[in-house]
Each structure stands twice: as C-alpha cells, then as structure tokens.
C-alpha positions, 0 to 999 in steps of 0.5 A, spaced: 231 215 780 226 210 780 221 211 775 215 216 777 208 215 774 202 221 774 195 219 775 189 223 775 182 222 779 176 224 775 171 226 781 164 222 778 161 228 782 156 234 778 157 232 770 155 228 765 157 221 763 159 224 756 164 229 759 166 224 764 168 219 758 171 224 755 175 227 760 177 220 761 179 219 754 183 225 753 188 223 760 190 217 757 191 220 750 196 225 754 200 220 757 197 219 764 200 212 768 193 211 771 185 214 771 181 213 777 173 216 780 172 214 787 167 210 791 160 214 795 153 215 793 153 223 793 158 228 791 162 230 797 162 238 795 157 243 792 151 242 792 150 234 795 144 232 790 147 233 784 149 228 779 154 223 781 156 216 779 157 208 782 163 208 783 164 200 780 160 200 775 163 206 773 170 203 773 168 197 768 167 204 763 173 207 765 176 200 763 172 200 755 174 207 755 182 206 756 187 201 753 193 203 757 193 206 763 191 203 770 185 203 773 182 204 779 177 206 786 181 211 790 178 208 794 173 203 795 169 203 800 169 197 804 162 196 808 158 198 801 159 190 798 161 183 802 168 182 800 168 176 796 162 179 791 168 185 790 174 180 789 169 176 783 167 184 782 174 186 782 177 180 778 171 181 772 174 189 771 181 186 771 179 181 765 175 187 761 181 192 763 186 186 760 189 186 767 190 193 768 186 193 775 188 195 782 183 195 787 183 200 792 180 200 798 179 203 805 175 202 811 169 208 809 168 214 812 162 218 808 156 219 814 152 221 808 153 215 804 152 210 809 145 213 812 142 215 805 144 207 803 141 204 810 148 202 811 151 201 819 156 207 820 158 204 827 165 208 828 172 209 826 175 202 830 169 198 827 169 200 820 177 198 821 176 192 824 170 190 818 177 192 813 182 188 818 177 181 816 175 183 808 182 183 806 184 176 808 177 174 804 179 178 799 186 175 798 183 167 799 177 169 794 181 172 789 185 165 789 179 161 788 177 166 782 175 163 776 178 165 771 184 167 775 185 174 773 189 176 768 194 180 773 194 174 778 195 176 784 190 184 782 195 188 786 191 192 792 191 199 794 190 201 801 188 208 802 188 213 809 194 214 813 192 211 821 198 209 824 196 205 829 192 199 824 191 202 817 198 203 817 199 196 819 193 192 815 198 195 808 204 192 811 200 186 811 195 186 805 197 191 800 202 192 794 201 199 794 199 206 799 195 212 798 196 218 802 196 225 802 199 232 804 203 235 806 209 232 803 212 232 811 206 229 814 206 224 808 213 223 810 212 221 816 207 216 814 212 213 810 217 211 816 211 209 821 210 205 814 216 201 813 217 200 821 210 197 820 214 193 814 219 191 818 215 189 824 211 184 820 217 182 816 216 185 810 221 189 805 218 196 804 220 196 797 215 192 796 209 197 798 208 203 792 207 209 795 201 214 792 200 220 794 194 225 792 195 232 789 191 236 791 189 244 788 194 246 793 200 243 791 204 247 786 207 243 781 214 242 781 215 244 788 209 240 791 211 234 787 219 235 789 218 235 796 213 228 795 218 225 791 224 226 796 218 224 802 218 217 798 213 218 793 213 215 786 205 216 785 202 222 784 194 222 783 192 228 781 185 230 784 180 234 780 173 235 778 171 234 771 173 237 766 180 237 769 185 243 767 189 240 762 195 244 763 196 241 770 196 235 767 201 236 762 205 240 767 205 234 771 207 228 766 212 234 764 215 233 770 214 225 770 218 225 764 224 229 767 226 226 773 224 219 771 230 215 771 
C-alpha cells in the first residue's frame, strides 16, 4: 500500500489566537502530515458574529508555529484576491514554511462572505469560470516568482467535486483533490476523475487524492473504505481544541496500513 498520510484542519472559527496556536502546536507534535484552517470572513456554524480569523494571514503563523507538517487553505477562496497577488501570497509562506506550502483553492461558495465583504456573488458557473482563468495565471505567475519557491513548482490543491468543469480543472491544473463523503460517493468522484485524466492526457497517479473526515466518519471503517475508494489523504475537520484522541486514533491507523 502506498503511504498514507493523516491531516487536520483546525476550523479558525469561535476561539482564540492562543488556543488556535496551541492546537496547531500539539497536532504536529503528535505526528499529523499535515495542518490546514480554512478561508471565509465568518464562522460557517454557531453563532455567525463570533470570533473568526483570515485565513492567509493565518496560514503565515501556522508556518512559524510548525517545522514539519505541510501546511495549507482548505481551500482558498478564489474570488477574494486577484490571482497573481495570491501566487506572490502563496510563494512568501512557501519561503516562511521552508517549501511546505500547498495551495488549495476553490471557486467560492459562502453567500455570506462575499455579501458582508462587497464581493459579486454572481452564480455557481461564473465563480468556475473566474477559477477556470486563475489558474492559468497562477501557473505563469508562479514561474515568474522571485525568489522562485522553494518547492518549485508549490503544488496546487483543487477542492469540490463538480464533474462537469471542477473535476476536469484538477485534471488540468492541480497535484492534488479535495473531496468528501461518503466513501461510495468519493469513489465515484475518483473515477469521473481519472477519465477527466485520461481525457486531457494525464496519468492519474499524478493527482493525490484528499478527502475530509468529517464527525461522522468513524475511525477505521470511515478511513478503510476511503482507502479502498482511492484515498491516501485524510484531513480531519474539527473546531478548536480537536479531540486529540481521535487524532491519535488516526495517525494509528496511519501507521498500521502504511507500506
């Protein structure tokens, strides 16, 4: 089996910046591959006006804060910065983290956001087809960087499981796929992606697949069965403080079926 790596993304919703930086802390020092927050204005649950934190600035003290784990936005929202500003953001924090940056990204979906922060909405196909144009940019941008990065090219992360034009954007841009439950619908999603591959020429092998454990995924089976769909990514979604022994649980499992 190829190897298995065990993630976490701390939601940056309703706590403070000291419990934040801890829990960020703690998860490396138990072993996680990988530490990721998120990218909106507002909390997505609870009550909507509570504490919350920008996901990019974020990102840069989740770099200082870790020596080992990759880092990341799961997933950045594409509409909220012009994409050449966001591959010099992305190169700095690939410089800061020693080239343990993967840029995730996403066409944008939270109405909230957008309205609160004077953004245009628009509709689920516009906000494609402005991702569909960023990401050419970003790829040109990105060779232009100076200093180059320090994992050249970052690698790019694609969030959302749209057959018809997400699915195809990551066989053409990205290095790895986010996507979600349950295990037969991410396996489903993982076929529609590799004919996407096979469409635009592309070895599927190529694309790493990521999938986000949610409260109700139970811990093996949940991870069994994404593993046997075509997982090797698991990224744990949880609030802040996460339930550590859940986290360890994982990495467990991690380190049983890796090869």
């Amino acid at each position: 089996m190829s190897k298995l790596k065990v993630g976490v993304q701390l939601q940056p919703q309703h706590v403070s910046y000291e419990a934040y930086a801890e829990a960020v802390q703690t998860c490396e020092a138990l072993g996680v591959d990988s530490v990721w927050n998120w990218d909106h204005f507002f909390p997505l649950y609870g009550e909507g006006n509570n504490n919350h934190f920008e996901g990019w600035t974020l990102l840069t003290a989740i770099a200082m804060l870790t020596q080992r784990a990759e880092i990341g936005t799961l997933v950045t929202c594409n509409s909220y910065r012009n994409p050449a500003l966001l591959t010099q953001m992305a190169n700095t924090v690939d410089h800061i983290s020693g080239g343990r940056l993967i840029l995730g990204i996403g066409a944008g979906w939270f109405e909230k956001d957008y309205v609160e922060f004077g953004y245009e909405f628009g509709t689920a196909g516009s906000r494609l087809r402005d991702l569909g144009a960023a990401l050419p940019i970003i790829k040109e941008r990105m060779a232009k960087e100076l200093p180059p990065p320090q994992r050249n090219p970052i690698p790019i992360m694609i969030g959302g499981g749209g057959e018809k034009v997400t699915l195809k954007l990551t066989a053409q841009h990205a290095d790895l796929w986010n996507g979600f439950g349950p295990p037969r619908t991410f396996a489903h999603k993982c076929r529609v992606l590799d004919d996407w591959c096979a469409e635009v020429g592309r070895d599927p092998a190529e694309v790493e697949r990521t999938v986000s454990i949610t409260q109700e995924d139970s811990v093996p089976g949940s991870l069994d069965a994404y593993a046997e769909a075509g997982a090797t990514h698991f990224i744990m979604m949880t609030p802040v403080p996460p339930n550590y022994d859940r986290v360890n649980s994982m990495l467990a499992w991690r380190d049983s079926n890796s090869g």
